[in-house]
Structure formats: C-alpha cells, structure tokens
C-alpha positions in Angstrom: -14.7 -2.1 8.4 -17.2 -4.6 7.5 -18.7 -2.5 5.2 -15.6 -2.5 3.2 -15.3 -6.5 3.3 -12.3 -6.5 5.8 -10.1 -4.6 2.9 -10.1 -8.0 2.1 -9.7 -6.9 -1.7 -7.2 -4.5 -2.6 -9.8 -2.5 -4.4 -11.6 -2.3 -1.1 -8.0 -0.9 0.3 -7.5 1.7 -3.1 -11.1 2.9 -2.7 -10.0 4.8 0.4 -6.7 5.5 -0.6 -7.9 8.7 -2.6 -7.2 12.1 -2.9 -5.0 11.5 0.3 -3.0 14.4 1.2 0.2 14.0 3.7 0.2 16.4 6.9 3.8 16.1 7.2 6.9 13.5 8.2 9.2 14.1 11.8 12.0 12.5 12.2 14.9 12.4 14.9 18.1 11.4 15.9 19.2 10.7 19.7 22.5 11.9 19.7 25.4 10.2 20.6 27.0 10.6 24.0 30.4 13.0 23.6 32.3 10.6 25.3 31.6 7.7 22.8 33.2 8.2 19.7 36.9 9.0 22.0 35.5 5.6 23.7 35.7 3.7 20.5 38.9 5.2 19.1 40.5 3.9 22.4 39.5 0.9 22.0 40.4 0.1 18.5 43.6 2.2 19.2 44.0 -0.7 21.8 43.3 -3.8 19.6 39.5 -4.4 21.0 37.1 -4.6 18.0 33.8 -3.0 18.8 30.6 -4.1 18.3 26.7 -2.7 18.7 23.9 -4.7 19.0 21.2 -2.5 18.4 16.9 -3.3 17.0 17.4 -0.1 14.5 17.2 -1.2 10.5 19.9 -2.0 8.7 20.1 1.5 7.6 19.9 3.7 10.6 22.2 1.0 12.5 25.1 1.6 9.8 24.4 5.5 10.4 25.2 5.4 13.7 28.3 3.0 13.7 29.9 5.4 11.4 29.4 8.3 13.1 30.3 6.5 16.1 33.3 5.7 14.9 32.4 1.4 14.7 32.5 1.1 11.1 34.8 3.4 8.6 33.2 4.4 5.3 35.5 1.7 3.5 
C-alpha cells in the first residue's frame, strides 16, 4: 500500500478502481417467528404499544416492524 501513498489521494484510490467488474450481491432475511406477528396483534388488541430495539438501518428496521405487525403502512 505504500506504493500507492496510503490512498492518501483519491487519485491513488481511482487508479485501482478500474475496469472492476462485480461477482455478484447475496442478501437475506431471517424470518420472523410465526408466533410473532399474532404476538403483537394481541398486544395492541390489548392497549400495550410495542416496541423493537434493534442495530439494523433505518431501512431494514422499518421493514421488519411492518411486517411484524409494529408499525402500519400509515
């Protein structure tokens, strides 16, 4: 890498970044438990409001609270 100056230029970075071609992208989803989205119906259909804590982005959080059932579309 010291040959390259650390990429401390970003024409050191874009001189490598060439005629790159992409192998391919894999993505998956843990699905949710069968019991949960009943789970969370019964507890909204009792007055608790539920909430997830979760590390996910913004993005795939919001995903999975509406399928869970957690947030409606609205």
């Amino acid at each position: 890498m010291s040959q390259n100056n650390n990429f401390a230029k970003e024409a050191d970075r874009e001189a490598l970044e060439k005629n790159l071609t992409l192998i391919g992208i894999y993505a998956l989803q843990d699905p949710l438990r069968d019991e949960v989205v009943r789970s969370v119906r019964i507890c909204h259909k009792a007055g608790i409001n539920v909430r997830m804590v979760t590390g996910d982005n913004i993005d795939t959080a919001k995903a999975i609270a509406i399928e869970a059932g957690i947030l409606t579309r609205d």
